[in-house]
C-alpha positions as CSV (number, residue, x, y, z in Angstrom):
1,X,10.1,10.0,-15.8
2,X,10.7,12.1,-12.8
3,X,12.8,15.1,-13.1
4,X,15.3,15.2,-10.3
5,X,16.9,18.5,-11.1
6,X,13.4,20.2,-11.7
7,X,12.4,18.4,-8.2
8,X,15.5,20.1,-6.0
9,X,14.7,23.5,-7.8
10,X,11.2,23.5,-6.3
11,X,11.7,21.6,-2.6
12,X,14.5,24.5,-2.6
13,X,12.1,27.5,-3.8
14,X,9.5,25.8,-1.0
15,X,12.4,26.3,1.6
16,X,12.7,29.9,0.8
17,X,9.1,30.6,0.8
18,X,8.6,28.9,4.1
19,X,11.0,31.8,5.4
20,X,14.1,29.3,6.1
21,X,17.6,29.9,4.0
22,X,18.4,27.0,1.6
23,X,21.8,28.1,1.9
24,X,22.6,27.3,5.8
25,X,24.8,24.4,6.4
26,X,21.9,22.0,7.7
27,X,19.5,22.6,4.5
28,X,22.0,23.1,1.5
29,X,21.9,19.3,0.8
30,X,18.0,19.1,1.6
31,X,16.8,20.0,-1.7
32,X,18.8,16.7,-3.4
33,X,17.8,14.6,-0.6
34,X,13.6,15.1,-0.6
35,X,13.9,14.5,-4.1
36,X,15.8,11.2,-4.0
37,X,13.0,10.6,-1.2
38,X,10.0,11.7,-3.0
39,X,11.3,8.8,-6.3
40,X,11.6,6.3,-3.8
41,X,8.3,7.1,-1.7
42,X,6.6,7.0,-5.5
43,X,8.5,4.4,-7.1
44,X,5.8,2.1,-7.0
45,X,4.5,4.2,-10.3
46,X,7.4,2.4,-11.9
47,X,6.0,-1.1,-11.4
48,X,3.4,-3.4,-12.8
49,X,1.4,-5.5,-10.5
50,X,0.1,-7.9,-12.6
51,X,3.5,-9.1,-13.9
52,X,4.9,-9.5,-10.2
53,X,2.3,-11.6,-9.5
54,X,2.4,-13.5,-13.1
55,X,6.2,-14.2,-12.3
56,X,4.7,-16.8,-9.8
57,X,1.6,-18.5,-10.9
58,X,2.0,-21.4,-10.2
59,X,-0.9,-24.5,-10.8
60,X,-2.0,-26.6,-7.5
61,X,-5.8,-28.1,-6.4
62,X,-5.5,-26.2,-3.0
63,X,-8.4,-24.9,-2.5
64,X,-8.6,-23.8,1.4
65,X,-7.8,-19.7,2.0
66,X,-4.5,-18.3,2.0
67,X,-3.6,-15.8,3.5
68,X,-0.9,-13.4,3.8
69,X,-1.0,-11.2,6.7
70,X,0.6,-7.5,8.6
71,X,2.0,-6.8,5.7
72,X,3.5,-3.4,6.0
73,X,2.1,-0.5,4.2
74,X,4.1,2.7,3.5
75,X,2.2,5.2,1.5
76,X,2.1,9.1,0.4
77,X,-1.9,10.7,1.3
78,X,-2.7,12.4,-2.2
79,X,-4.4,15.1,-0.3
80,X,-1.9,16.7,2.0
81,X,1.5,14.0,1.0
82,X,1.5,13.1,4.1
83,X,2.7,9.4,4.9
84,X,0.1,7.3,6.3
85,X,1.0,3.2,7.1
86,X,0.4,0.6,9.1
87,X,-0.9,-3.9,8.0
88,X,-2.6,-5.1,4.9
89,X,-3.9,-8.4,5.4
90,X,-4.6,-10.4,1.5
91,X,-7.0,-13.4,1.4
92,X,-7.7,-15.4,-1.3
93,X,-9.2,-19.1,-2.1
94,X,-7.2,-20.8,-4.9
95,X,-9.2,-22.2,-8.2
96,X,-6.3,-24.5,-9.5
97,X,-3.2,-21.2,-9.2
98,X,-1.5,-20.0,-6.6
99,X,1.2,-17.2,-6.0
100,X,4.1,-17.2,-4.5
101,X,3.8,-15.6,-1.3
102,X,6.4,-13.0,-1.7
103,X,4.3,-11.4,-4.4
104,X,1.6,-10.4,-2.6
105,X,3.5,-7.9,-0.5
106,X,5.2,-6.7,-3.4
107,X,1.8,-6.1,-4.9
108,X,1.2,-3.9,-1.7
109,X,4.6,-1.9,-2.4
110,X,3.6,-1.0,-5.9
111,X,0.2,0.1,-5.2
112,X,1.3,2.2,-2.1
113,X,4.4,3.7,-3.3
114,X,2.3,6.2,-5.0
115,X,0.2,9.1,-4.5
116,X,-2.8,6.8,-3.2
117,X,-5.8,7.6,-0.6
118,X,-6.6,4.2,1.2
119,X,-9.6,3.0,-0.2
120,X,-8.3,3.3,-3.4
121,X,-4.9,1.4,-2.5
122,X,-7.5,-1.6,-0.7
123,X,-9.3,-1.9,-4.0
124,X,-6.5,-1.7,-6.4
125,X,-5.0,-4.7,-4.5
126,X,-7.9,-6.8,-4.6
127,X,-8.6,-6.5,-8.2
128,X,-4.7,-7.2,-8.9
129,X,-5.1,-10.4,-7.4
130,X,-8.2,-11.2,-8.5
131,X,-7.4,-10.2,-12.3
132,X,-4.2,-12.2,-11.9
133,X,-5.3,-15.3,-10.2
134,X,-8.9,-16.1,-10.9
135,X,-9.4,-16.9,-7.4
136,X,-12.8,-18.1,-6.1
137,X,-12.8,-14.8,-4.1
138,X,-10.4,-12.1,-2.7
139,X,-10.0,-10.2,0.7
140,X,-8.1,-7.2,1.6
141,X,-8.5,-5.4,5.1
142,X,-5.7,-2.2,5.2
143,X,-5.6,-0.7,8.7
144,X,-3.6,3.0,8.6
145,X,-2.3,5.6,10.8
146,X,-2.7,8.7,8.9
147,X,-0.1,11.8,9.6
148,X,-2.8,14.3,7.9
149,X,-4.9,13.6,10.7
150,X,-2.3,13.2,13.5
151,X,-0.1,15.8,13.0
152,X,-2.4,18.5,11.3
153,X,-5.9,18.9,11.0
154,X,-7.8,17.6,13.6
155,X,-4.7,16.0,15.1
156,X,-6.4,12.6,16.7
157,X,-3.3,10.8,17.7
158,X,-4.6,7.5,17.8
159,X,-7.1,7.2,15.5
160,X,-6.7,4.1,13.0
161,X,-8.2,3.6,9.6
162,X,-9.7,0.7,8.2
163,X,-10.6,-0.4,5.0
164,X,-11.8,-3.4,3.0
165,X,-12.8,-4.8,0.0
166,X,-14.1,-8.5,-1.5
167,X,-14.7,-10.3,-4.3
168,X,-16.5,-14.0,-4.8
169,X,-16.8,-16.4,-1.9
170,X,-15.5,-13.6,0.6
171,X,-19.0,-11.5,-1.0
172,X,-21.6,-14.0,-0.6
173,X,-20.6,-16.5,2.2
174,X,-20.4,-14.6,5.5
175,X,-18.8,-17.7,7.5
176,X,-15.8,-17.2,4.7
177,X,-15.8,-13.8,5.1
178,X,-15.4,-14.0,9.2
179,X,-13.0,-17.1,9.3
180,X,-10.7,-14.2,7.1
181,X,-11.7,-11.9,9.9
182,X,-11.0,-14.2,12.9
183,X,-7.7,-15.4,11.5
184,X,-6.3,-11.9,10.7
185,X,-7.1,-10.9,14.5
186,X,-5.6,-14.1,16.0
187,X,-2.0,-14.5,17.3
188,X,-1.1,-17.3,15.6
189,X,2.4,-17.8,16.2
């Protein structure tokens, strides 16, 4: 449980030791409001992907790919917490359940609204979904901007990272594996 009062003590101690008064007009409020921001950024440690995506199970013989894509990704770098964000695109090929396809965002949410590093976040994703549905294989591709390497470090402003992980059908058919690819590149609609 996060404490808010402990969390405006020390975002107001880091103002003062960044050499900035946490008293002047513009900052006296700025210690309550990073820590209301820093619960939401992290709320995701607060939810439980497996039971958003077994609040929609539902039993069908489809058995083509779904998939589920530019899904926007929010999330807090471990290293520097920095944001980094951009599109995670989910595949998967049903074996008698599918999801409703609001879950599979939400599934994003919880994973990336917490302290994550991206190839963590791809992975945890794909084993959600494949733990949850027993699919005949998963894809994930996550493409990120990353503020710890745009705005400090070595500050490459349009650099994009790019991560993926399979499972099943996705892993040993690679005509599977680039229909995903094709589909999440074309402009479909």
């Amino acid at each position: 449980m996060m404490n808010h009062e402990g969390m405006e003590a020390q975002y107001r101690s880091i103002i003062e030791q960044i050499g900035e008064d946490p008293t002047r007009e513009g900052l006296q409020k700025t210690p309550e409001r990073v820590a209301k921001a820093m619960k939401f950024l992290t709320h995701g440690y607060d939810l439980k992907p497996d039971e958003i995506v077994q609040q929609a199970i539902f039993h069908e013989e489809y058995s083509e790919m779904v998939i589920v894509k530019d899904i926007e990704v929010y999330s807090m770098c471990e290293h520097h917490m920095l944001p980094f964000f951009g599109k995670a695109h989910i595949a998967y090929i049903p074996d008698g359940k599918i999801v409703g396809l609001s879950k599979l965002p939400r599934v994003v949410d919880a994973y990336a609204r917490r302290l994550q590093v991206q190839e963590r976040l791809t992975i945890e994703i794909r084993d959600c979904v494949q733990r949850t549905l027993e699919p005949k294989g998963v894809a994930v591709v996550i493409e990120c901007c990353h503020m710890c390497m745009q705005m400090r470090g070595v500050q490459k402003q349009n650099s994009v990272t790019t991560t993926s992980a399979f499972t099943g059908i996705f892993l040993k058919n690679d005509a599977t594996r680039k229909e995903f690819i094709n589909l999440v590149q074309a402009k479909l609609h």
